[in-house]
C-alpha positions, 0 to 999 in steps of 0.5 A, a space after each residue: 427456312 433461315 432468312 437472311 438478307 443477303 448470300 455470299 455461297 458461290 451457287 446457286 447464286 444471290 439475285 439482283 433485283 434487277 432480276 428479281 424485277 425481270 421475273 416478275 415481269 416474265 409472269 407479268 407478261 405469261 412469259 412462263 406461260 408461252 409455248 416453246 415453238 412459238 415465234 414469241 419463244 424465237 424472239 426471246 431466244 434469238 435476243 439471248 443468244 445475241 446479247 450473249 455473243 456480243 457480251 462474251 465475244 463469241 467468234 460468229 462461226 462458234 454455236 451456242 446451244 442451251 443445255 440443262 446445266 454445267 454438269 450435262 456439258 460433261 456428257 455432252 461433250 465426251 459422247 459427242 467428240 470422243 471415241 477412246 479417251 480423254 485427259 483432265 487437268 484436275 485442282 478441284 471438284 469439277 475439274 475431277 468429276 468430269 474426268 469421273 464422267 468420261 471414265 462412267 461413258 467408258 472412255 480411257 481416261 488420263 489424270 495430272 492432280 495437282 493438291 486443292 489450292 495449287 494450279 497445275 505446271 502446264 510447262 511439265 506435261 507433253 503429249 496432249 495431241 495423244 488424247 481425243 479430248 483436254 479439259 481444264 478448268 478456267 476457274 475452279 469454283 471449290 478451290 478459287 483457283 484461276 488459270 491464267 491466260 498466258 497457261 491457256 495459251 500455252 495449252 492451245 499450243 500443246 493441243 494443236 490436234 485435239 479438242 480442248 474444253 474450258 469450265 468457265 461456270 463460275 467466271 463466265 460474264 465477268 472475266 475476258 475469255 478469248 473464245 478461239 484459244 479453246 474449242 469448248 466452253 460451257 458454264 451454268 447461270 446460277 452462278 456469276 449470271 445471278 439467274 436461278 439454276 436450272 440452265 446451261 450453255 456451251 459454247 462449241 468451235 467449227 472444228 468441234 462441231 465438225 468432229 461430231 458430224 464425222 462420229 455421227 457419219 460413222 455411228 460412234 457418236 453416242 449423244 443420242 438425241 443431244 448430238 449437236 447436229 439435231 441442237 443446230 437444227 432448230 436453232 436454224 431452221 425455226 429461228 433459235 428454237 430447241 428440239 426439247 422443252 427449255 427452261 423459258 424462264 431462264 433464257 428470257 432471264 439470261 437474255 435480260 440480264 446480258 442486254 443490261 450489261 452490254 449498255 450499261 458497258 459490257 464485259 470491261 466493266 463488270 471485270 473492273 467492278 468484280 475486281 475492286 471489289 476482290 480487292 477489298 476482301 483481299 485487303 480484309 483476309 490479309 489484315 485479318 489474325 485468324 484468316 488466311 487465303 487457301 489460294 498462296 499464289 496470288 496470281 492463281 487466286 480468282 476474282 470470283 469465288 475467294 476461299 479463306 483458310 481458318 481454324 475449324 472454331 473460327 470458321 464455325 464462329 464467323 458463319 454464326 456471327 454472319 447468320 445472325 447479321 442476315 449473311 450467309 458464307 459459303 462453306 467450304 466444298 468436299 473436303 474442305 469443308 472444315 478448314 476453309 469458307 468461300 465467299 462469291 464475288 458475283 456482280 449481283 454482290 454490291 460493294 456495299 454488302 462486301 463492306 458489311 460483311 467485312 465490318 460484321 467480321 472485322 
């Protein structure tokens, strides 16, 4: 196993050692060890889910449920919600394969591609209110490209009457998310959290949920023991409790770091930091001869992942040269691979390790 001193691969993620401490204390204190029904577990849990809220700015009427990754909110979402069919914006990986999982549950199932690298002209489409379910990507983590908030609204305003789901995986924590422009929002841990993999959140409005019960009432929701109702249920009854055995660790590590940020200022200032530091890598990318961004429009590249065009010998090159300095890039993803490298702009990533980057490969 190659040993380095620090990851810029967009997930799973580099720690902080804030992090790394908080998981020594879990074993410490047999975190690992406590049952999931127990009051200990409710007490972890319940402070999760309230740091999370006051962190992300989730309305009190959304619910938050805990699921095994991004990746299960797309099934979750289509079979508790959707009956028929289903409409995908896709730039990117992620954005496709949730389109690939309606089209796997059997659902009719609406494309509009833009190439990699490209946001997609919100303006151009029109009968949205037509499909069950509008998923979109808020940024996509194999591309870097972001969605504004001004194409997020007008989206809300083309799915008046349907459900609209957001990918939030590798933005969630460190960008402003207003949470009533969609009905669902999910993301993984592994990724600007800085936890280890292995947990997921979704983030579900009224309306959403109501939807479910009506599909339940009808016996065309097809989630099985996932339907939202049966996760609500613990939730409320047995004080933020699950009806499966969850991943304990990560929402006491979850917990832990949500707490941290919110005294220490909360979502502003991480979203000042990640873009400072952004823009130092900009600055890199821009005066560097052999690099480009993958991302042309500016105002579509994320703060987050930055995904950097070079020829396939340069890319080869500044992963040795990186590897050999104890840093580790992140390759491009699917058919990118040989023609761009991503470098993740996450909050356990210091100022000072992005300059050492910079220095190793200036």
């Amino acid at each position: 196993m190659n040993k380095f001193t620090t990851t810029f691969n967009p997930g799973p993620s580099q720690l902080s050692q804030e992090t790394k401490d908080d998981i020594a204390k879990a074993v410490e204190n047999r975190v690992l060890e406590i049952s999931h029904r127990s009051a200990d577990f409710s007490v972890i849990s319940s402070q999760c889910i309230t740091e999370l809220r006051k962190l992300l700015g989730i309305p009190g009427d959304y619910r938050v449920f805990y699921l095994d990754s991004a990746s299960q909110a797309w099934h979750s979402i289509i079979c508790n919600i959707v009956v028929e069919n289903s409409f995908h914006f896709i730039n990117g990986a992620f954005s496709g394969k949730f389109s690939s999982s309606s089209q796997l549950l059997g659902k009719n199932v609406e494309n509009m591609f833009v190439d990699w690298g490209k946001q997609q002209n919100f303006n151009e489409v029109k009968g949205l209110n037509d499909y069950e379910l509008v998923t979109v990507c808020a940024n996509e983590t194999s591309t870097g490209v972001k969605l504004l908030p001004q194409e997020l609204q007008q989206l809300r305003e083309k799915t008046t009457e349907t459900f609209l789901a957001v990918d939030i995986t590798s933005c969630a924590g460190v960008v402003g998310l207003p949470i009533k422009s969609a009905d669902l929002w999910y993301f993984s841990v592994q990724k600007c959290f800085g936890l280890p993999a292995g947990l997921g959140v979704l983030i579900v409005s009224p309306n959403a949920y109501e939807r479910s019960l009506q599909l339940s009432d009808c016996q065309k929701n097809k989630a099985g023991i996932w339907q939202w109702e049966k996760l609500e249920k613990p939730m409320v009854e047995k004080n933020h409790q699950t009806p499966q055995t969850p991943n304990v660790l990560n929402i006491y590590l979850l917990a832990a770091q949500c707490a941290r940020w919110n005294k220490a200022g909360g979502l502003k200032k991480l979203v000042s930091k990640t873009e400072t530091k952004m823009k130092l890598l900009s600055t890199w990318v821009t005066s560097h001869p052999d690099l480009d961004f993958f991302v042309e429009d500016p105002n579509h590249r994320s703060s987050t992942v930055l995904t950097v065009k070079a020829r396939p010998e340069v890319i080869s090159q500044m992963k040795k040269k990186s590897l050999a300095a104890g840093l580790v890039l992140g390759s491009g993803y699917g058919k990118t691979k040989e023609e761009v490298f991503r470098v993740a702009n996450f909050p356990a990533i210091s100022t000072t390790e992005i300059e050492t980057l910079i220095n190793t490969l200036s």
